[in-house]
C-alpha positions as CSV (number, residue, x, y, z in Angstrom):
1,X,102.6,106.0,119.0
2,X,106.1,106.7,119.7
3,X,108.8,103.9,120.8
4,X,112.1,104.9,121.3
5,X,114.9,102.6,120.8
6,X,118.2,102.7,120.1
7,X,120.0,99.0,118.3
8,X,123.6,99.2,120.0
9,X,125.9,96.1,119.1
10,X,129.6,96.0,120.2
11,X,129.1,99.9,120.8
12,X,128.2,100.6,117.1
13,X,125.4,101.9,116.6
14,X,123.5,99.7,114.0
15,X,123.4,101.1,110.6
16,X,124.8,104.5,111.5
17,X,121.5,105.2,112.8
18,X,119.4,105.2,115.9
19,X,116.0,103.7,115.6
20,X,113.5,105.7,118.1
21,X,110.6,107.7,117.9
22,X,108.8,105.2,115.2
23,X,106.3,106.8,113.8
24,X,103.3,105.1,112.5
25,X,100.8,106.2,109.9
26,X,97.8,105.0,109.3
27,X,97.2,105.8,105.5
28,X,94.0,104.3,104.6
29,X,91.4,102.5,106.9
30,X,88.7,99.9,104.5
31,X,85.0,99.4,104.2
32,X,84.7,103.6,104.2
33,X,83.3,104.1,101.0
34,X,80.6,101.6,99.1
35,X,81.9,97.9,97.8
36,X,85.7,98.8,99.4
37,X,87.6,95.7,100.2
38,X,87.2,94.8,103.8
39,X,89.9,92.7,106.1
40,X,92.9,91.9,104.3
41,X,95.1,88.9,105.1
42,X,98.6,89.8,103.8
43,X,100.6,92.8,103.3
44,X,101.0,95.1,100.2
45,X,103.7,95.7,97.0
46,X,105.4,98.0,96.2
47,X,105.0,99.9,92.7
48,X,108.2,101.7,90.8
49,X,106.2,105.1,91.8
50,X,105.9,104.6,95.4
51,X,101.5,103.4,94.9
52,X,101.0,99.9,96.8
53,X,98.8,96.9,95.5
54,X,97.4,94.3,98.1
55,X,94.2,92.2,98.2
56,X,91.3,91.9,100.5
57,X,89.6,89.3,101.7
58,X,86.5,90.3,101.4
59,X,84.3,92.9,100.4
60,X,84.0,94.9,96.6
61,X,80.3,94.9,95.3
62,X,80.1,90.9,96.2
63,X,81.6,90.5,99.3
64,X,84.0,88.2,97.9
65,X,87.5,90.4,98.0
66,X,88.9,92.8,96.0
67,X,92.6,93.7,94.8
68,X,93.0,97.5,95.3
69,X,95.9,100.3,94.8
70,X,97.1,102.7,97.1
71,X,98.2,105.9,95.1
72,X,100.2,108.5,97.4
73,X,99.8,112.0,98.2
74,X,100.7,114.6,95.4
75,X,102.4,116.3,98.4
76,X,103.9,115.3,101.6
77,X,101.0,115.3,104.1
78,X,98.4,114.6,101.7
79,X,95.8,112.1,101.5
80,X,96.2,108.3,99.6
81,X,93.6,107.7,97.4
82,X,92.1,104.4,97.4
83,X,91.6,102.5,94.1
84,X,89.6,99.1,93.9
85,X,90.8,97.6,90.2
86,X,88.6,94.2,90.7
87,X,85.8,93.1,92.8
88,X,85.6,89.3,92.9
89,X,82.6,87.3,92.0
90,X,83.2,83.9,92.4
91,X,83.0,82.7,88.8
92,X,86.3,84.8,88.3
93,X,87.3,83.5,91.5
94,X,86.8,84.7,95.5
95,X,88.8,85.2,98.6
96,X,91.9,86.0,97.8
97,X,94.0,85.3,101.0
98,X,97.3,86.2,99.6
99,X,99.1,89.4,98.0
100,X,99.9,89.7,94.1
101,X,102.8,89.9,92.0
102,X,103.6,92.6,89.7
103,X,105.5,91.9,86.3
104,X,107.8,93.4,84.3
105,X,105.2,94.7,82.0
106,X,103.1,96.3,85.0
107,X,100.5,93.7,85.5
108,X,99.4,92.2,88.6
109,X,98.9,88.3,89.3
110,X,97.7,86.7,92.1
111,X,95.5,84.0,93.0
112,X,92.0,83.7,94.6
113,X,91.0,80.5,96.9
114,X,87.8,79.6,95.5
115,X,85.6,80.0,93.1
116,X,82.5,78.9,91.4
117,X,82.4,74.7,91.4
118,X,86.0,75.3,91.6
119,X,89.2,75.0,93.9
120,X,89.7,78.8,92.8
121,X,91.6,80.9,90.4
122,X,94.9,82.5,88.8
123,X,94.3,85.6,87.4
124,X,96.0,88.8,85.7
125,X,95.2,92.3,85.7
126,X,96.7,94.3,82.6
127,X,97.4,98.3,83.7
128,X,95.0,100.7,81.3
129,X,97.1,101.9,78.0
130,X,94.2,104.3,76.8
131,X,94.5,106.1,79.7
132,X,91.2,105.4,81.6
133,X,91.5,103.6,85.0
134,X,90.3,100.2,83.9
135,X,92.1,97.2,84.4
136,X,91.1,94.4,82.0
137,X,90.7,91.4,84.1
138,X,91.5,87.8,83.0
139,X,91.4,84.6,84.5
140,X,94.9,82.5,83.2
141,X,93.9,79.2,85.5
142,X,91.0,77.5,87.3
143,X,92.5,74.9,89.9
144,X,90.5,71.4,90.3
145,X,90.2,68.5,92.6
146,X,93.2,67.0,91.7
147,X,95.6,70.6,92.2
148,X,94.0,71.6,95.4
149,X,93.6,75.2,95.9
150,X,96.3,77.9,95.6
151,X,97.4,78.8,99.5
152,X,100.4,81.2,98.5
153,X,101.2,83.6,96.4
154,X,103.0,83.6,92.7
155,X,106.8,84.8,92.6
156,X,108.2,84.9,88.5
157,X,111.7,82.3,87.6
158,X,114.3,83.1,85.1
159,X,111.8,81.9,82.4
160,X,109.3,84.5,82.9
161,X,106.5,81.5,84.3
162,X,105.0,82.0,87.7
163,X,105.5,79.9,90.6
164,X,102.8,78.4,93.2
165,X,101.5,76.1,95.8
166,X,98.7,74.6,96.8
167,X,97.7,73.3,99.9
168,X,96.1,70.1,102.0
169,X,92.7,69.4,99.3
170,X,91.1,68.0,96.8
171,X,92.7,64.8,96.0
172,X,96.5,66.2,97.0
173,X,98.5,67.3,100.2
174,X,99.5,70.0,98.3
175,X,101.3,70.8,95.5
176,X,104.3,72.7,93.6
177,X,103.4,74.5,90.3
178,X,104.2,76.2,87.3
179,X,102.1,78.8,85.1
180,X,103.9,79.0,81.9
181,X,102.9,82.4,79.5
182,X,101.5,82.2,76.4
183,X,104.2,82.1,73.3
184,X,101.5,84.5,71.3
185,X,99.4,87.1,72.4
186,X,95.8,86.0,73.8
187,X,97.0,82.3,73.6
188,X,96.8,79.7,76.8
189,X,98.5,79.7,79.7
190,X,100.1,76.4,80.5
191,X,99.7,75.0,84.4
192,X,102.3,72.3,85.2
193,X,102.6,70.1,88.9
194,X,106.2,70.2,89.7
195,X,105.7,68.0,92.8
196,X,102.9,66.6,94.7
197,X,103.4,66.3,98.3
198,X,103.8,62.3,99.5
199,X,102.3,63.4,103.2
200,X,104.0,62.3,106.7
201,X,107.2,62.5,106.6
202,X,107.7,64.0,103.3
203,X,106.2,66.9,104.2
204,X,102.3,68.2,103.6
205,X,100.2,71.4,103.3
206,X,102.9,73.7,101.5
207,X,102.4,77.5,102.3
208,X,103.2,81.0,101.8
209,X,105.4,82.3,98.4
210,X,107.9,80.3,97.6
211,X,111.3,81.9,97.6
212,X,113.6,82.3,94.7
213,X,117.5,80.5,94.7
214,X,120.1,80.8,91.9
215,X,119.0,78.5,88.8
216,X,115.4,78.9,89.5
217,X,115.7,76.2,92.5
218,X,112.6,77.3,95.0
219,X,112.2,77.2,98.8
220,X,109.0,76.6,100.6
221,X,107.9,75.3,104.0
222,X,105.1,72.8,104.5
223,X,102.9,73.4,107.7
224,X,102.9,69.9,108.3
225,X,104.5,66.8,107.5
226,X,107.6,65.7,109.2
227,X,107.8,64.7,112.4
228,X,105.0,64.2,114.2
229,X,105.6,65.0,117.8
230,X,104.4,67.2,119.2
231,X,101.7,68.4,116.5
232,X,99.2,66.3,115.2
233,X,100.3,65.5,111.5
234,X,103.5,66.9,111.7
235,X,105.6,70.0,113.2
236,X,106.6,71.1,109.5
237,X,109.4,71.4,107.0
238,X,111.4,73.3,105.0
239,X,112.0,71.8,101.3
240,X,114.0,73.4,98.2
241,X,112.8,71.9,94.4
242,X,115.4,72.5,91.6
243,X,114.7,72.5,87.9
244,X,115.8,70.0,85.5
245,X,118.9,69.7,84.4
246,X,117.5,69.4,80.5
247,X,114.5,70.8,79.8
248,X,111.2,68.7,80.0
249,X,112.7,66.3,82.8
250,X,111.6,66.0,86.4
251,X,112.0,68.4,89.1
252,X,114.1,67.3,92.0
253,X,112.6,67.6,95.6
254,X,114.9,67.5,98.7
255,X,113.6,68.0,102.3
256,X,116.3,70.5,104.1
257,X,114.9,70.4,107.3
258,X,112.2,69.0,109.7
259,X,111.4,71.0,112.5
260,X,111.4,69.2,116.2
261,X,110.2,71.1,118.9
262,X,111.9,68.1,121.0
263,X,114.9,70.2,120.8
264,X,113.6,73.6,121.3
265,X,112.3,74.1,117.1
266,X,109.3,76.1,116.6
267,X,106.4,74.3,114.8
268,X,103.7,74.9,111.9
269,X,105.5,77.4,109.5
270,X,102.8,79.1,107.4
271,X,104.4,81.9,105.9
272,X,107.1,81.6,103.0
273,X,111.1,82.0,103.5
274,X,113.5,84.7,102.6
275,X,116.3,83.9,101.0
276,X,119.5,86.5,101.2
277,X,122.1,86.8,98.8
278,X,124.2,84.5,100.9
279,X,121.5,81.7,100.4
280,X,120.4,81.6,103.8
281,X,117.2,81.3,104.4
282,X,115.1,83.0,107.0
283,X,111.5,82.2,108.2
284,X,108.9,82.0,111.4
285,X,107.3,79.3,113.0
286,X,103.9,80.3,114.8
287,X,104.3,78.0,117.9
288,X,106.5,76.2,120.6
289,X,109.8,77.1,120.8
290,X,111.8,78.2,123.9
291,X,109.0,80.8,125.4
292,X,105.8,79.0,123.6
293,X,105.3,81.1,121.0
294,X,107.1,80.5,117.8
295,X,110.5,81.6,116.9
296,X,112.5,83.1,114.0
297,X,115.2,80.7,112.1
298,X,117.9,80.3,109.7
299,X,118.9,77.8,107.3
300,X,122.4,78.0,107.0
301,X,123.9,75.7,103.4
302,X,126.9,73.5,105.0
303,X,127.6,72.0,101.9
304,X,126.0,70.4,98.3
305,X,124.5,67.4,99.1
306,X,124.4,68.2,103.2
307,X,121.7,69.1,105.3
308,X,121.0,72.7,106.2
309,X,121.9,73.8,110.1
310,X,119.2,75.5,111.6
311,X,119.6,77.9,113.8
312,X,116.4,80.0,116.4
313,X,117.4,83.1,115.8
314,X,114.8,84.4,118.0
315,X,112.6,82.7,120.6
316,X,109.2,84.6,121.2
317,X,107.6,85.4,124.8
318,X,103.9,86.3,123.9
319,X,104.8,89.6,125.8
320,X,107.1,90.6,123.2
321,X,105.0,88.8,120.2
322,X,103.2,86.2,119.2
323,X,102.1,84.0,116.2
324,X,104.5,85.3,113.6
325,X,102.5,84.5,110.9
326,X,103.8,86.4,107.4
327,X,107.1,86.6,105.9
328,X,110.4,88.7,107.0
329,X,111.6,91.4,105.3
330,X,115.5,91.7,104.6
331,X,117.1,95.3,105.4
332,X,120.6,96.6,105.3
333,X,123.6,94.7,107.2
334,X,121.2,91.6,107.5
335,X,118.3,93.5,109.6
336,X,115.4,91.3,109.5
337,X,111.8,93.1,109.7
338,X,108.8,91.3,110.6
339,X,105.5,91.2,112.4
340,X,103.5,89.3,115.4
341,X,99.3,89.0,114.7
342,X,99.5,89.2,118.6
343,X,101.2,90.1,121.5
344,X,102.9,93.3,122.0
345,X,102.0,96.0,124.4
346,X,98.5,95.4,124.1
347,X,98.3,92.3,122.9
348,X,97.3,93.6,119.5
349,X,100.3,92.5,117.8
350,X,103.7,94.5,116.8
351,X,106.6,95.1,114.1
352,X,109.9,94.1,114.7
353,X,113.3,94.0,114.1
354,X,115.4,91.5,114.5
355,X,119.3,92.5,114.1
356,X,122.2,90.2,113.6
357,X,125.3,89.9,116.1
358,X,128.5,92.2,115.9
359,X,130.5,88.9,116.4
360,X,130.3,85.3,115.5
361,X,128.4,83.6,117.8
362,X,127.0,86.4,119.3
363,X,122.9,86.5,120.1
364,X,120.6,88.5,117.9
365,X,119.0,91.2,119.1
366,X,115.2,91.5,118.8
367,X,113.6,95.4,118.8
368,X,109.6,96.0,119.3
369,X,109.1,98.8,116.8
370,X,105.1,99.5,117.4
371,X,102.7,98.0,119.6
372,X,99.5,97.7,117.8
373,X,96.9,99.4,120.3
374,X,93.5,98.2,118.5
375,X,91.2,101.2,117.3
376,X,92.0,103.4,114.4
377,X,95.8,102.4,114.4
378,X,94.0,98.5,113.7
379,X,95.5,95.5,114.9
380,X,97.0,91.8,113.5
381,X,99.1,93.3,111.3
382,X,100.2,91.1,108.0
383,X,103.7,90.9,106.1
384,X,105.9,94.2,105.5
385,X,107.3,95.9,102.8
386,X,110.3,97.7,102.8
387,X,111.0,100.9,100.8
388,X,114.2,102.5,99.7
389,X,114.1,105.0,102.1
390,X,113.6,102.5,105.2
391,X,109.8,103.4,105.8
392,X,108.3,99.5,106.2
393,X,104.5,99.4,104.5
394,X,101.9,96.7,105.6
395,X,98.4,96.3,107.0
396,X,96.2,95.2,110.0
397,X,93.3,92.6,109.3
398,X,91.3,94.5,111.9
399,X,89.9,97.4,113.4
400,X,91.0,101.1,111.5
401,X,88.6,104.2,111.1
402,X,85.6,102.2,110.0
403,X,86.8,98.9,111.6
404,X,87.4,96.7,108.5
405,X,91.7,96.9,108.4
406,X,94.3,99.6,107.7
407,X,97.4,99.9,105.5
408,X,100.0,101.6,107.5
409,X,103.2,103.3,107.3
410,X,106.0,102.6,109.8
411,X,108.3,105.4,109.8
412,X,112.1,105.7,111.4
């Protein structure tokens, strides 16, 4: 599908180029050959020689998900060849609903839901150094009652640990925490709980990846929590946590901003923020707001010790998108990319761009880059990724060649 559109602010055109004719690519449909991953929930990564790595939700030779790679074409035009590196089986963990993170030594981590008698798994897959195509598998953490079970996915600090949440269960409503590397090789990763959710007003249900500030502070939302009208248990909030001062003391919580659809807020966040280099922060609600449908925000800093001033950024119609449901992506000149599970053209969902005023005070200006149409081209697409040379990489949760999900390729 083609849409042409050209982003005109003030009578520049925005980023020197025009963005029509957006070409998408649909550059692998699941479940076509035997044990593939089937339906995945979030987007994919991006690897240092253009290959992607993503999870499934299900399928691999137990039904229970998979993480895969995505290796490109040896030539323009070519095929992507499809790679499933681990097959969940529930003692190792199962349904991994959110994407993995790769480290500086190549290996993936990511977390699964669930798992055998357990509240699921963190786990680490090592790239192959005797140049086979295995990757060892190991599980660094089994979550119990008293964590919850993971509900985002891991981003690395300064320190080299990874950073999580868990969400509403177990004996918690939710949870910030730590995975802290081994000091020798094969020895014990160390899980630590930053901050346990108080509930109500404080804030409950923490989602999505937490995003990374300067001095390690992380940013998060909870999905519920704050104040109560109009959503039963809470419209929401947006918290920050910021390390110790001296090493081995408590992490400090502070609650920047409670969302109030009384006022026009969207409600129930469930996808992590972005934070630019500015320190504003940028995120989606999935409901209410001006047209009904969820909006997307910013969290300006006014000053230490101040609140945050939000501001709606963008109020969706349902025509134009709905249920923004994954994290934005951050382009050049401020451009924010993101995508609707619905709405759209055909209801299907869509990508879009959201660009930032030529003056102060000025309104954004919100683009529909693709209509998903259902079929091969698949439809409720998940987060983006964003390459260096502007082509934006995600996938649908449904439909595709063999009706199971698609990774795409969005291409200016």
């Amino acid at each position: 599908m083609f849409r042409n559109c050209t982003w005109i602010l003030g009578g520049a055109v925005l980023l020197s180029l025009t963005l029509s004719a957006q070409t998408l690519k649909t550059i692998y449909s699941f479940g076509s050959p035997a044990y593939d991953g089937i339906s995945p929930s979030t987007g994919v990564i991006l690897g240092p020689q253009g290959e992607l790595y993503g999870t499934t939700e299900h399928g691999g030779k137990w039904n229970l998900g998979t993480v895969y790679e995505l290796l490109p074409p040896a030539s323009p035009g070519g095929t992507w060849t499809e790679v499933v590196l681990h097959s969940f089986d529930s003692e190792d963990g199962a349904i991994p609903l959110a994407g993995v993170l790769r480290g500086p030594n190549g290996a993936l981590y990511g977390v699964a839901t669930k798992s055998t008698g357990g509240y699921g798994t963190a786990f680490e897959l090592d790239p192959p150094t005797d140049g086979g195509t295995h990757w060892p598998f190991t599980v660094i953490y089994r979550f119990t009652v008293a964590d919850g079970s993971p509900s985002g996915a891991l981003v690395t600090g300064p320190d080299q640990s990874l950073y999580g949440v868990t969400g509403t269960g177990g004996e918690t409503s939710g949870t910030v925490y730590s995975l802290t590397p081994p000091s020798t090789e094969g020895g014990v990763w160390t899980q630590t709980t930053l901050y346990h959710f108080p509930g109500g007003s404080g804030g409950s249900d923490p989602v999505g990846t937490l995003a990374l500030g300067v001095n390690g502070t992380l940013f998060g939302v909870t999905t519920y929590g704050g104040r109560a009208f109009p959503a039963e248990g809470g419209s929401g909030t947006v918290f920050s946590l910021t390390p110790p001062a001296v090493s081995g003391g408590s992490w400090t919580e502070r609650l920047l901003y409670a969302f109030d659809a009384q006022i026009g807020d969207g409600v129930q966040p469930i996808a992590g923020l972005t934070n630019s280099p500015t320190g504003v922060l940028y995120g989606t609600t999935t409901q209410a707001g001006a047209g009904g449908w969820g909006t997307v925000f910013s969290l300006t800093p006014e000053a230490p010790g101040e609140p945050m001033i939000e501001t709606i950024l963008y109020a969706f119609t349902g025509l134009d998108g709905s249920n923004s449901a994954s994290s934005l992506a951050l382009g050049p000149k401020g451009v924010l990319f993101g995508t609707t599970e619905l709405g759209g053209a055909s209801g299907d969902g869509m990508v879009f761009g959201l660009a930032p005023p030529a003056a102060p005070g000025d309104s954004w200006t919100e683009i529909t880059l693709y209509s998903f149409t259902g079929g091969t081209n698949g439809w409720g697409p998940n987060g983006l990724a964003l390459a260096a040379d502007g082509k934006l990489y995600g996938t649908t949760a449904n439909a595709g060649g063999a009706n199971h999900g698609t990774v795409f390729a969005l291409i200016p």
